[in-house]
PDB file of the backbone (N, CA, C, O) and the ligand in Angstrom, with CONECT records:
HET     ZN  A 101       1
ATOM      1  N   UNK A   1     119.242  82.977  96.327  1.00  0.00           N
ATOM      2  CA  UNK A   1     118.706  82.804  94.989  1.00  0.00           C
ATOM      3  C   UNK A   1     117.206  83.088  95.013  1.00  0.00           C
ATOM      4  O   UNK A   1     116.574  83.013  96.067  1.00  0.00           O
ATOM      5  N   UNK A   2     116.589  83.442  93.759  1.00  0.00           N
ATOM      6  CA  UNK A   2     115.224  83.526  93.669  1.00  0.00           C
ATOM      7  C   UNK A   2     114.270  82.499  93.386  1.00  0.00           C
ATOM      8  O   UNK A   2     114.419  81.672  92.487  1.00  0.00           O
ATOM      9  N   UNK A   3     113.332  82.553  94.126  1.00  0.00           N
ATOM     10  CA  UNK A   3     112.074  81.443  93.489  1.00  0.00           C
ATOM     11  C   UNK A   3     112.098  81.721  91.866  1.00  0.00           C
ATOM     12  O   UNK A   3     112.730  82.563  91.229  1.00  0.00           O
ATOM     13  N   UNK A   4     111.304  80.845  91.493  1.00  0.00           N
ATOM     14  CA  UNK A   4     110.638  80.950  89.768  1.00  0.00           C
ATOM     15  C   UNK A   4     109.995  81.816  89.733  1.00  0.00           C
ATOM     16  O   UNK A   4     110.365  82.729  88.995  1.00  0.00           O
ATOM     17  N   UNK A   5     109.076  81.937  90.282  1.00  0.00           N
ATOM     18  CA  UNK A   5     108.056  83.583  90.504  1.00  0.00           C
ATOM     19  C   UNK A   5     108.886  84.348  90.237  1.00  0.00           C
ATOM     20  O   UNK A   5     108.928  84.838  89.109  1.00  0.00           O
ATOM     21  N   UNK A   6     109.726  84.649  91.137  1.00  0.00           N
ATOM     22  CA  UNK A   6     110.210  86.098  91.323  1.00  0.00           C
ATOM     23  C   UNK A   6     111.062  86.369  89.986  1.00  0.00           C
ATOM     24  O   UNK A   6     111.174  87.368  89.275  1.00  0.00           O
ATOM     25  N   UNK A   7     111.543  85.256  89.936  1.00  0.00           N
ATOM     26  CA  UNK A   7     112.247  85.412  88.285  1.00  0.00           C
ATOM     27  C   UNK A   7     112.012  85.865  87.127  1.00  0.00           C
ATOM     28  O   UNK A   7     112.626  86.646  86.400  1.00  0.00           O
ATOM     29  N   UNK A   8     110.723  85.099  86.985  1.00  0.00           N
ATOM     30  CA  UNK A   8     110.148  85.049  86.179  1.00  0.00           C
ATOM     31  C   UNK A   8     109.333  86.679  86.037  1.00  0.00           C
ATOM     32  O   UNK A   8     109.212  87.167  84.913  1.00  0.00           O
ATOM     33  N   UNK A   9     108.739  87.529  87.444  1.00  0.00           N
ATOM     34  CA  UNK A   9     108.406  88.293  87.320  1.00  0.00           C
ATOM     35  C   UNK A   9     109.089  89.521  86.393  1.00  0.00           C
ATOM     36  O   UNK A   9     108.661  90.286  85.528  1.00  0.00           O
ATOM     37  N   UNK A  10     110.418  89.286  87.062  1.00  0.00           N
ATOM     38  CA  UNK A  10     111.517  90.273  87.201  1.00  0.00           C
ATOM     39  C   UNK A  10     111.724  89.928  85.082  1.00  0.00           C
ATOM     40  O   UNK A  10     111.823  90.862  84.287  1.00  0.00           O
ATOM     41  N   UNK A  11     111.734  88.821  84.769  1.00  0.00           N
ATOM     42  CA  UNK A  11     111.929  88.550  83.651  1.00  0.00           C
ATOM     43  C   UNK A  11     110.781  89.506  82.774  1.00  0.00           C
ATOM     44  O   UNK A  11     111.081  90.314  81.895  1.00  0.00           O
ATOM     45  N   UNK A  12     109.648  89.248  83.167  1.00  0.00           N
ATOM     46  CA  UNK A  12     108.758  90.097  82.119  1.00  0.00           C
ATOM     47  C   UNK A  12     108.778  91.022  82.543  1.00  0.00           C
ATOM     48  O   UNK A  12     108.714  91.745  81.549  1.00  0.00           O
ATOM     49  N   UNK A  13     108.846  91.961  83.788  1.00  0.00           N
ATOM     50  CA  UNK A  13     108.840  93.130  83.675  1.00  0.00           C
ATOM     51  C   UNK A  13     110.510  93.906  82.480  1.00  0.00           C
ATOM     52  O   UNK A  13     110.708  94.905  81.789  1.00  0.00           O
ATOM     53  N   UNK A  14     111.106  92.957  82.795  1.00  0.00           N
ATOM     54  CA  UNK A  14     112.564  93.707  81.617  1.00  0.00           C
ATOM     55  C   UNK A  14     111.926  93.547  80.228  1.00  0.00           C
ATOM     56  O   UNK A  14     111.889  94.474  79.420  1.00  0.00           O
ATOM     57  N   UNK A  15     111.453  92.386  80.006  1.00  0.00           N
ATOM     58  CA  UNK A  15     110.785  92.188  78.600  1.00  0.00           C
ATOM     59  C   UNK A  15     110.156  93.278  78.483  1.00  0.00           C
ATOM     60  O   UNK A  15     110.597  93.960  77.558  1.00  0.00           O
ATOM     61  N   UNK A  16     109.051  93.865  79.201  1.00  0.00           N
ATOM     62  CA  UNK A  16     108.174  94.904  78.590  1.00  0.00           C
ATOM     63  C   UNK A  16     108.339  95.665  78.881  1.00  0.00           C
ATOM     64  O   UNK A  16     107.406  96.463  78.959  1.00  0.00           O
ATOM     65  N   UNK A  17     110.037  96.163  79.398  1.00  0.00           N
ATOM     66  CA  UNK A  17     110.650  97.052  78.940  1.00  0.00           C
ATOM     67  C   UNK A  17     111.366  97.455  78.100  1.00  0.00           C
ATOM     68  O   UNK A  17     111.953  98.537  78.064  1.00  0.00           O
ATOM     69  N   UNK A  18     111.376  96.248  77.037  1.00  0.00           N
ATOM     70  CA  UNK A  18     112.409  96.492  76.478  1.00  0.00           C
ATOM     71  C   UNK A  18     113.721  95.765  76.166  1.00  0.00           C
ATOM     72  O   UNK A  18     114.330  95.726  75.097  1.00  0.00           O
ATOM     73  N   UNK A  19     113.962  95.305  77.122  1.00  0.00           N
ATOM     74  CA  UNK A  19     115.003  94.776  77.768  1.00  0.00           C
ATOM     75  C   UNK A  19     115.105  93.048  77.392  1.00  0.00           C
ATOM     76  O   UNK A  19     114.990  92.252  78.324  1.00  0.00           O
ATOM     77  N   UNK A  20     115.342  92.504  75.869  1.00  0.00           N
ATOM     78  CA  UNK A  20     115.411  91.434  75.032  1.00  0.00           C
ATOM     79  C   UNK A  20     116.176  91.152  74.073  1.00  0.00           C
ATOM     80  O   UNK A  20     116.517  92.126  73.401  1.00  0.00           O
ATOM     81  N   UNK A  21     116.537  90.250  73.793  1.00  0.00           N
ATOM     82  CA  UNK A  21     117.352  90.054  72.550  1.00  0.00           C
ATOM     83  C   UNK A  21     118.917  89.363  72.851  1.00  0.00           C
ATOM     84  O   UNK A  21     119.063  88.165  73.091  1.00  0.00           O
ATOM     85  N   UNK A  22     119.907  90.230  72.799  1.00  0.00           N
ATOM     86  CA  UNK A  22     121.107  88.790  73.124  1.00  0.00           C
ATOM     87  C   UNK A  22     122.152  89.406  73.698  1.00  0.00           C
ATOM     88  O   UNK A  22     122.202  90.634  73.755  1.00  0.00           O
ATOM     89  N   UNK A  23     123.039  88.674  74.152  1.00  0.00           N
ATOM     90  CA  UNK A  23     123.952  89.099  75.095  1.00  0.00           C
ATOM     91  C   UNK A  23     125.007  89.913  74.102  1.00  0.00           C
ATOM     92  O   UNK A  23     125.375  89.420  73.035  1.00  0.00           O
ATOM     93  N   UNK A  24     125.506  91.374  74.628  1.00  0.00           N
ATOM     94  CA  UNK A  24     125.934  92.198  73.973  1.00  0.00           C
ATOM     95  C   UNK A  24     127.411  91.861  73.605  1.00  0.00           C
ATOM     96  O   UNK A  24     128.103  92.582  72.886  1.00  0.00           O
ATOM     97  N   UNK A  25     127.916  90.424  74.299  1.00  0.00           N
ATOM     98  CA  UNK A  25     129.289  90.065  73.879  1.00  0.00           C
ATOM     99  C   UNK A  25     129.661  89.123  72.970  1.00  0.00           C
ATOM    100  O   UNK A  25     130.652  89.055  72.243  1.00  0.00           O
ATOM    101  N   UNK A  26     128.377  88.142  73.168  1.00  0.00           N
ATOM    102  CA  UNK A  26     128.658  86.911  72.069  1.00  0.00           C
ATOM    103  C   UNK A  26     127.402  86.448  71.346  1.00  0.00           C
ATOM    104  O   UNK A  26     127.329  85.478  70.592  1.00  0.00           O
ATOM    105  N   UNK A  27     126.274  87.411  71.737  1.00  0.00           N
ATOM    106  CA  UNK A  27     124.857  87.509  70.145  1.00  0.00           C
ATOM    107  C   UNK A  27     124.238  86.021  71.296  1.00  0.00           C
ATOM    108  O   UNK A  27     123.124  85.694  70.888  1.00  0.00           O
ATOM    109  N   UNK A  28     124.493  85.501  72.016  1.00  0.00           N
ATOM    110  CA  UNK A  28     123.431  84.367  73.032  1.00  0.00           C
ATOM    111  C   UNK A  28     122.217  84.974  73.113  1.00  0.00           C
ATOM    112  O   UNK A  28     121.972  86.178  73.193  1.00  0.00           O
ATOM    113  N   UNK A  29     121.217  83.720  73.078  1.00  0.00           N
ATOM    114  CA  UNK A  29     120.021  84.355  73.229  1.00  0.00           C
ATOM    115  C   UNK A  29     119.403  83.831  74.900  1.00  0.00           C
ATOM    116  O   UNK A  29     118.218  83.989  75.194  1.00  0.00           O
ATOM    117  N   UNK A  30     120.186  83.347  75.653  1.00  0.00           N
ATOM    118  CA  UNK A  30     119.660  82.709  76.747  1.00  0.00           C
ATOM    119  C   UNK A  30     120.613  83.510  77.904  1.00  0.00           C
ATOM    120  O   UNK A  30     121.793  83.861  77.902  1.00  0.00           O
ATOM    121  N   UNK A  31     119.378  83.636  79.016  1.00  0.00           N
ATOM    122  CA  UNK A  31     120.054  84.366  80.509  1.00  0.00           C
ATOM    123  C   UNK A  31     119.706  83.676  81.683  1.00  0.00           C
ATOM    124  O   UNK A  31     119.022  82.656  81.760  1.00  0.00           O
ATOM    125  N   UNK A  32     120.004  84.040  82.201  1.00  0.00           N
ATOM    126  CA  UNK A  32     119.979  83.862  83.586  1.00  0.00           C
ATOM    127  C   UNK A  32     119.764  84.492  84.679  1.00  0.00           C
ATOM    128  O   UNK A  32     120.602  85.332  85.005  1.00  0.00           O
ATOM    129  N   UNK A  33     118.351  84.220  85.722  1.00  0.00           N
ATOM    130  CA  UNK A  33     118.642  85.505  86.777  1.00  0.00           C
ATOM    131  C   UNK A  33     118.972  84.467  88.136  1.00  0.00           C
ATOM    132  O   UNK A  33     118.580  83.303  88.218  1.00  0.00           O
ATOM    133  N   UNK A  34     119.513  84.949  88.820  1.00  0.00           N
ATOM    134  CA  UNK A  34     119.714  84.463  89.741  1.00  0.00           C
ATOM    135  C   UNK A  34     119.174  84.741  91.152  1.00  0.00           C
ATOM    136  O   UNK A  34     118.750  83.987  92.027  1.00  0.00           O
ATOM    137  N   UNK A  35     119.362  86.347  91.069  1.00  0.00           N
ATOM    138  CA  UNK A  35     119.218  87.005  92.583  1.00  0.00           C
ATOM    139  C   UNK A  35     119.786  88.777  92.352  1.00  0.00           C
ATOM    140  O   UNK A  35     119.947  89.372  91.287  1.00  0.00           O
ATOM    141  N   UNK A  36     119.966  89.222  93.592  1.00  0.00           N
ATOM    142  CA  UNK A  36     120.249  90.684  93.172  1.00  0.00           C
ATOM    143  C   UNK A  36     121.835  90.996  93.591  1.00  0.00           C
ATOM    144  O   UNK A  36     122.537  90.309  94.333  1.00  0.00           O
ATOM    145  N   UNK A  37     122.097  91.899  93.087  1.00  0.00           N
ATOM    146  CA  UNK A  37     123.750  92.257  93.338  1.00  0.00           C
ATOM    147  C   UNK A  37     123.248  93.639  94.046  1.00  0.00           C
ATOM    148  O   UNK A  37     122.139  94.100  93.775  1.00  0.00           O
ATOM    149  N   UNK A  38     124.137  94.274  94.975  1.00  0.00           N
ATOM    150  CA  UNK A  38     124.491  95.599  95.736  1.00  0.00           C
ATOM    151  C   UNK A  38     125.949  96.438  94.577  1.00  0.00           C
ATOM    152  O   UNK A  38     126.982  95.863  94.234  1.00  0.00           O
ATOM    153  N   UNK A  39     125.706  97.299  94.362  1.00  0.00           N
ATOM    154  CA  UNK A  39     126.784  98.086  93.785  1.00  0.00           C
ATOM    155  C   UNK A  39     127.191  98.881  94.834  1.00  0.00           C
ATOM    156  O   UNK A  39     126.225  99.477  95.308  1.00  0.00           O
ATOM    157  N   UNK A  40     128.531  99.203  95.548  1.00  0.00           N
ATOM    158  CA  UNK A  40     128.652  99.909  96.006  1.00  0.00           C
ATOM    159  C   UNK A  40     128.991 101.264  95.752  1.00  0.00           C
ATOM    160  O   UNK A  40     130.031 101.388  95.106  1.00  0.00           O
ATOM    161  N   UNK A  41     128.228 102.660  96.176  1.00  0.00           N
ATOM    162  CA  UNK A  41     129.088 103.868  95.501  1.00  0.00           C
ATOM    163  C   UNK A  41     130.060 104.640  95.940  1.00  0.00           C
ATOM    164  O   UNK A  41     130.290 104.794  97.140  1.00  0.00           O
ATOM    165  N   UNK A  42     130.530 105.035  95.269  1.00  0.00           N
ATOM    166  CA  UNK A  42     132.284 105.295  95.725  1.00  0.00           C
ATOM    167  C   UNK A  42     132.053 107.029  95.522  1.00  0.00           C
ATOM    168  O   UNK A  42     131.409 107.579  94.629  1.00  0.00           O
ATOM    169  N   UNK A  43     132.737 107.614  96.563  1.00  0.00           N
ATOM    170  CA  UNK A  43     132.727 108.796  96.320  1.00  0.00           C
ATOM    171  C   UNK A  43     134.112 109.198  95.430  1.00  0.00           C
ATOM    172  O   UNK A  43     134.211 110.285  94.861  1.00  0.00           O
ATOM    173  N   UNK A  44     135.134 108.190  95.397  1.00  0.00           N
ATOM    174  CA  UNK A  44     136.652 108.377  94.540  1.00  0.00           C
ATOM    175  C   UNK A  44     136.892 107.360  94.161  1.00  0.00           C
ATOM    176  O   UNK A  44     136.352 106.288  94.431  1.00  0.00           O
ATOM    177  N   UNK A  45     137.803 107.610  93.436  1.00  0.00           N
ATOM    178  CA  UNK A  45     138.401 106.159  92.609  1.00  0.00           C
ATOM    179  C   UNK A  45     139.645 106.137  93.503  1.00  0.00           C
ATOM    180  O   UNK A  45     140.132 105.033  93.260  1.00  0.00           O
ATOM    181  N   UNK A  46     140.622 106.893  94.623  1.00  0.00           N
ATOM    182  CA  UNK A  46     141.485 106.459  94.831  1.00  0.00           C
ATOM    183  C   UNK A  46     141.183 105.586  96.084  1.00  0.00           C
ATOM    184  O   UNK A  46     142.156 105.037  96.601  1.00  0.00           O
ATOM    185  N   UNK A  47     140.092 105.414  96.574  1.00  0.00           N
ATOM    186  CA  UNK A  47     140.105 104.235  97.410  1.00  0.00           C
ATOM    187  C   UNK A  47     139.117 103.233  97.538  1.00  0.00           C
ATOM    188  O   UNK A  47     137.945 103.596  97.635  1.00  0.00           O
ATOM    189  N   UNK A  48     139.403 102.017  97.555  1.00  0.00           N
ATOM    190  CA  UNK A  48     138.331 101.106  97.490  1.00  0.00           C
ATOM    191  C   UNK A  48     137.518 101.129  98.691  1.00  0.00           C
ATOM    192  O   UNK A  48     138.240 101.350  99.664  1.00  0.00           O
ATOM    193  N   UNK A  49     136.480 101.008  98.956  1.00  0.00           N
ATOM    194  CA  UNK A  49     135.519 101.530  99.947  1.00  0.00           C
ATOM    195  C   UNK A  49     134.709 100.478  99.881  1.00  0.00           C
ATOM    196  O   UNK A  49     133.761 100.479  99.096  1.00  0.00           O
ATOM    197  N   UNK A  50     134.943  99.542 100.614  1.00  0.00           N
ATOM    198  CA  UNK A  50     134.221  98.520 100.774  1.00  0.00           C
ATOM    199  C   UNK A  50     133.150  98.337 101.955  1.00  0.00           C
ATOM    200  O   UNK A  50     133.477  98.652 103.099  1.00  0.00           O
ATOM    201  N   UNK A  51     131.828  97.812 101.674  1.00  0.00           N
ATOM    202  CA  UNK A  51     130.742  97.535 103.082  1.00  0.00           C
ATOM    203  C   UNK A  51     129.825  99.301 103.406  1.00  0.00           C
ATOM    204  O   UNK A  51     129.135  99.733 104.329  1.00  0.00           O
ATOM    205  N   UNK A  52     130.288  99.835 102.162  1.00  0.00           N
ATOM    206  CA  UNK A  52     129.592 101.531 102.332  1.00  0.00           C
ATOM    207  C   UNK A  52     127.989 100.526 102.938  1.00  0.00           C
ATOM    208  O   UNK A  52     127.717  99.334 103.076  1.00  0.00           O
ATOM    209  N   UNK A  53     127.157 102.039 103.184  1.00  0.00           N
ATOM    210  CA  UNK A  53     125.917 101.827 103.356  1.00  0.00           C
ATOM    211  C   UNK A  53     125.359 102.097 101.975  1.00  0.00           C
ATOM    212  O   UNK A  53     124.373 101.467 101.593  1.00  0.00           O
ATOM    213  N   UNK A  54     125.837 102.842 101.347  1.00  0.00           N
ATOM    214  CA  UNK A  54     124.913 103.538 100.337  1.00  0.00           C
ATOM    215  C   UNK A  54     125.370 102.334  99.146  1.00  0.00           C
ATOM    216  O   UNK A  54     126.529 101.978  98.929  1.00  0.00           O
ATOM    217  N   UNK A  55     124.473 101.963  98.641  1.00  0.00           N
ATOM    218  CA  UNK A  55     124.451 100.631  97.589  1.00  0.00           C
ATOM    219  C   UNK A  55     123.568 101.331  96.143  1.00  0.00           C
ATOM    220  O   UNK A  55     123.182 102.500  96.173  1.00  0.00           O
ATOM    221  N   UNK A  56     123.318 100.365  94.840  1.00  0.00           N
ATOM    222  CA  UNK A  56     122.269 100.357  94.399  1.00  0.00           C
ATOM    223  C   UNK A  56     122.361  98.895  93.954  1.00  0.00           C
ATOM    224  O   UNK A  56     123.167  98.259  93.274  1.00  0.00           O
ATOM    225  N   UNK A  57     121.171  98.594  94.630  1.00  0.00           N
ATOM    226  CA  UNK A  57     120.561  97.206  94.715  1.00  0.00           C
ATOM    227  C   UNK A  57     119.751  96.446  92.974  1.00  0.00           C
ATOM    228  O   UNK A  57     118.634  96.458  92.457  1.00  0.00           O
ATOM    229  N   UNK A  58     121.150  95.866  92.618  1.00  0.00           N
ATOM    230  CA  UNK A  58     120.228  95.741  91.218  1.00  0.00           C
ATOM    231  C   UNK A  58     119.931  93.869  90.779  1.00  0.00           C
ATOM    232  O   UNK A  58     120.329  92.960  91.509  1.00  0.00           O
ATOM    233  N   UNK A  59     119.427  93.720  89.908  1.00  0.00           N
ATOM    234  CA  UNK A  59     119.292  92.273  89.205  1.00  0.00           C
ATOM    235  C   UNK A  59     120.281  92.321  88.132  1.00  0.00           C
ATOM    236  O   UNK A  59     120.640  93.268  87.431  1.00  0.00           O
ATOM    237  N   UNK A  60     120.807  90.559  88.165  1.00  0.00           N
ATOM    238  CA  UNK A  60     121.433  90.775  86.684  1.00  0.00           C
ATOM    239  C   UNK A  60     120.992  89.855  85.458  1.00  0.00           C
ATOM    240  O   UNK A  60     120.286  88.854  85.585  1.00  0.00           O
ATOM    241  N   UNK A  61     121.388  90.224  84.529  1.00  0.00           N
ATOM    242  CA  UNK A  61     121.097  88.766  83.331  1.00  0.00           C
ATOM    243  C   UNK A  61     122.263  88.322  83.185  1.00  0.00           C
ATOM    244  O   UNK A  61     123.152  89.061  82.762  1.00  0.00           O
ATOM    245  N   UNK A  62     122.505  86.958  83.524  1.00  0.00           N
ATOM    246  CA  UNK A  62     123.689  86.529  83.326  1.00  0.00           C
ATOM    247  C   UNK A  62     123.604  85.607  82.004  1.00  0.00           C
ATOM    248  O   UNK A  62     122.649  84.845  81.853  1.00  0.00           O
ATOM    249  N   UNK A  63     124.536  85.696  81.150  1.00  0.00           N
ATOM    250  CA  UNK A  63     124.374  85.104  79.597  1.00  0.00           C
ATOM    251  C   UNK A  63     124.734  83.428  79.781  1.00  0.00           C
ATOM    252  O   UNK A  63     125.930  83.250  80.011  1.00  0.00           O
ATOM    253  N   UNK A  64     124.082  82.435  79.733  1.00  0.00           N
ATOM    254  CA  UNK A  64     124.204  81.104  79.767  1.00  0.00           C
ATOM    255  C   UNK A  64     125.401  80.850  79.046  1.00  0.00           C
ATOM    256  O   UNK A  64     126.122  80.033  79.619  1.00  0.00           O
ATOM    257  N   UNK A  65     125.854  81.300  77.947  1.00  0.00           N
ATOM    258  CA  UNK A  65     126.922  81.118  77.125  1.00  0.00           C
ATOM    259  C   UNK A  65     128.057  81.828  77.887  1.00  0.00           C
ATOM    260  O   UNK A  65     128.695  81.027  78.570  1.00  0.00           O
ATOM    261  N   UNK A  66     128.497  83.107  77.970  1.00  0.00           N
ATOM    262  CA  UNK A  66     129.654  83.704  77.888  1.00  0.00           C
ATOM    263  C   UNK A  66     130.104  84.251  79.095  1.00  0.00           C
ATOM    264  O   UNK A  66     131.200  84.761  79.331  1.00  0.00           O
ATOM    265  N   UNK A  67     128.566  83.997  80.280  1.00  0.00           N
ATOM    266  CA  UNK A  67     128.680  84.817  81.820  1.00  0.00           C
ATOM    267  C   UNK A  67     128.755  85.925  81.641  1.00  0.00           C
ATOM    268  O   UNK A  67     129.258  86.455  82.631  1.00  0.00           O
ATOM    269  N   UNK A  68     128.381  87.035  80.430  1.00  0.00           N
ATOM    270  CA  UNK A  68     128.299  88.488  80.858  1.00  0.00           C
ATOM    271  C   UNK A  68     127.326  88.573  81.782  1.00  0.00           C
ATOM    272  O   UNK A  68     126.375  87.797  81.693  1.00  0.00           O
ATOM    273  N   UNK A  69     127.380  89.442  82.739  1.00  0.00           N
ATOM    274  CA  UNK A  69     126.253  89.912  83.739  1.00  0.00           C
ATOM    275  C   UNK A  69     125.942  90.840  83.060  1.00  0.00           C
ATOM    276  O   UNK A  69     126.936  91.275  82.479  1.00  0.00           O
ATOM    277  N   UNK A  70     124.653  91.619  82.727  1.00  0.00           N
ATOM    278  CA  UNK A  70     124.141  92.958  82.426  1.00  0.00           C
ATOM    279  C   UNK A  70     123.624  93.305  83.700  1.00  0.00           C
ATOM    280  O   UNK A  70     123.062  92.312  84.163  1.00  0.00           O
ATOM    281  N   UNK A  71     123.547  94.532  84.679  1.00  0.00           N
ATOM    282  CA  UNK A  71     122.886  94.732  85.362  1.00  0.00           C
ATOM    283  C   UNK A  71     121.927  95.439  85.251  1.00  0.00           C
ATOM    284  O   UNK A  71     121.844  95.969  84.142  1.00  0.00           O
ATOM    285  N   UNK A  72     120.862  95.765  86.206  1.00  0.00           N
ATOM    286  CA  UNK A  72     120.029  96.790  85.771  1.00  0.00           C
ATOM    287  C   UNK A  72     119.412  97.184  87.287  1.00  0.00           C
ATOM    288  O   UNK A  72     118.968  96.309  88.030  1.00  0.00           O
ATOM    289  N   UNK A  73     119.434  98.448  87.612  1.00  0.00           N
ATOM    290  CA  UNK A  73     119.342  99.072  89.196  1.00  0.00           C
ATOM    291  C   UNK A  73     117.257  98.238  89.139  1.00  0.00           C
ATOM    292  O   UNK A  73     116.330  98.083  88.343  1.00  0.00           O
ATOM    293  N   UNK A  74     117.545  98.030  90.302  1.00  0.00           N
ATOM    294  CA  UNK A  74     116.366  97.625  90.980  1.00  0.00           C
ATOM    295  C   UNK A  74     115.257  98.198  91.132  1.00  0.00           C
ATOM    296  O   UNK A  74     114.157  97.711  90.871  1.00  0.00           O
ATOM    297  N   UNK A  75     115.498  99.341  91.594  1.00  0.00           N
ATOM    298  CA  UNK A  75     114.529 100.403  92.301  1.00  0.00           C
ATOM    299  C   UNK A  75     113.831 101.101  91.152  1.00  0.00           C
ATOM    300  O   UNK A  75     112.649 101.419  91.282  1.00  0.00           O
ATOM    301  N   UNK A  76     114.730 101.449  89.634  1.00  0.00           N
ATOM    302  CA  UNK A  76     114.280 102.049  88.040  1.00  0.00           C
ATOM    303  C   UNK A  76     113.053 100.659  87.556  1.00  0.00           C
ATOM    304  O   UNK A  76     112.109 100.819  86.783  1.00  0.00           O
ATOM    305  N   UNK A  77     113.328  99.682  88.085  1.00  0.00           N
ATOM    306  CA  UNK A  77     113.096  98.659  87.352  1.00  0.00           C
ATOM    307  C   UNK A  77     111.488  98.201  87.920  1.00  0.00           C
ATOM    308  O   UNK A  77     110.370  98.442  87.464  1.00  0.00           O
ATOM    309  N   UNK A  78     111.834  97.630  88.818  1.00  0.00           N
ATOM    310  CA  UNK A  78     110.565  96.948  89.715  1.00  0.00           C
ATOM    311  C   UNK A  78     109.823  97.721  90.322  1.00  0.00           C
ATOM    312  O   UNK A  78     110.520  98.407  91.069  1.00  0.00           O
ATOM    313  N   UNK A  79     108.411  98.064  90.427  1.00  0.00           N
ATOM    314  CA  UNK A  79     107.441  98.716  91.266  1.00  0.00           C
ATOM    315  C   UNK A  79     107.951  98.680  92.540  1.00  0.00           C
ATOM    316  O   UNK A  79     108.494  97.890  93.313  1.00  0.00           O
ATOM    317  N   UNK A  80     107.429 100.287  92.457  1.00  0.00           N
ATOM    318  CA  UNK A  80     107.953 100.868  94.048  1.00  0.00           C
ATOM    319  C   UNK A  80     107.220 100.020  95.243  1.00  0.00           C
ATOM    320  O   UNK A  80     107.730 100.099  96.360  1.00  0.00           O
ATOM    321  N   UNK A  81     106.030  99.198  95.064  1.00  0.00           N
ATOM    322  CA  UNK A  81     105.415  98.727  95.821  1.00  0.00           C
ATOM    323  C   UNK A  81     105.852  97.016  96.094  1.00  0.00           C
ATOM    324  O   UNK A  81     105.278  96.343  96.950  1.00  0.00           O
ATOM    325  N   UNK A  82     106.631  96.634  95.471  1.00  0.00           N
ATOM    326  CA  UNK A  82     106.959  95.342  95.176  1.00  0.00           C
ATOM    327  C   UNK A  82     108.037  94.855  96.387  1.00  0.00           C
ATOM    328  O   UNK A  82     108.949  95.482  96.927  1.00  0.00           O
ATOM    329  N   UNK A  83     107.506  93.353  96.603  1.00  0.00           N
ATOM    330  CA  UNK A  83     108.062  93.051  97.962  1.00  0.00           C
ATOM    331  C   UNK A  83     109.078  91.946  97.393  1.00  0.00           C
ATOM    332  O   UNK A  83     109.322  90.969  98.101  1.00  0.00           O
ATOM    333  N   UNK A  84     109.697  92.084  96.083  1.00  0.00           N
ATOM    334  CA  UNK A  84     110.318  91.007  95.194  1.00  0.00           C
ATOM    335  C   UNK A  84     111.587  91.148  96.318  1.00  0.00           C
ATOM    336  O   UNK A  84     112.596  90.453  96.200  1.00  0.00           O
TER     337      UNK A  84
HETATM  338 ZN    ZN A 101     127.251  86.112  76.236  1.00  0.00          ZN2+
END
């Protein structure tokens, strides 16, 4: 899980991106970050390919109300210099 800092960072940098307002399933106005998720990429859909190397390492907002996760890739998001 993340400190408050880091949360909080990660929180305003989405804000001043843009990235506000309510959860796209049930109109909530409250989220949640927790920590980061790995996506794994699949070169096919006919096999599940689990533990690849190749990931994209993202944050999510999780909706206090309904648990949608929104994700959003990491690396688009947070300064390339950032040790978050
Ligand atoms: Zn929701």
């Amino acid at each position: 899980m993340l400190d408050d800092k880091k949360r909080q960072l990660i929180r305003d940098i989405l804000e001043g991106k843009g990235v506000t307002g309510t959860c796209n399933k049930c109109d909530h106005k409250d989220f949640v970050i927790d920590g980061y998720f790995h996506l794994d990429i699949q070169k096919s859909l006919t096999n599940a390919n689990l533990g690849t190397s190749q990931t994209v390492p993202s944050v999510g907002l999780i909706c206090k109300n309904c648990g949608n996760i929104e994700l959003y890739a990491v690396r688009a998001v947070l300064p390339h210099d950032s040790q978050l």
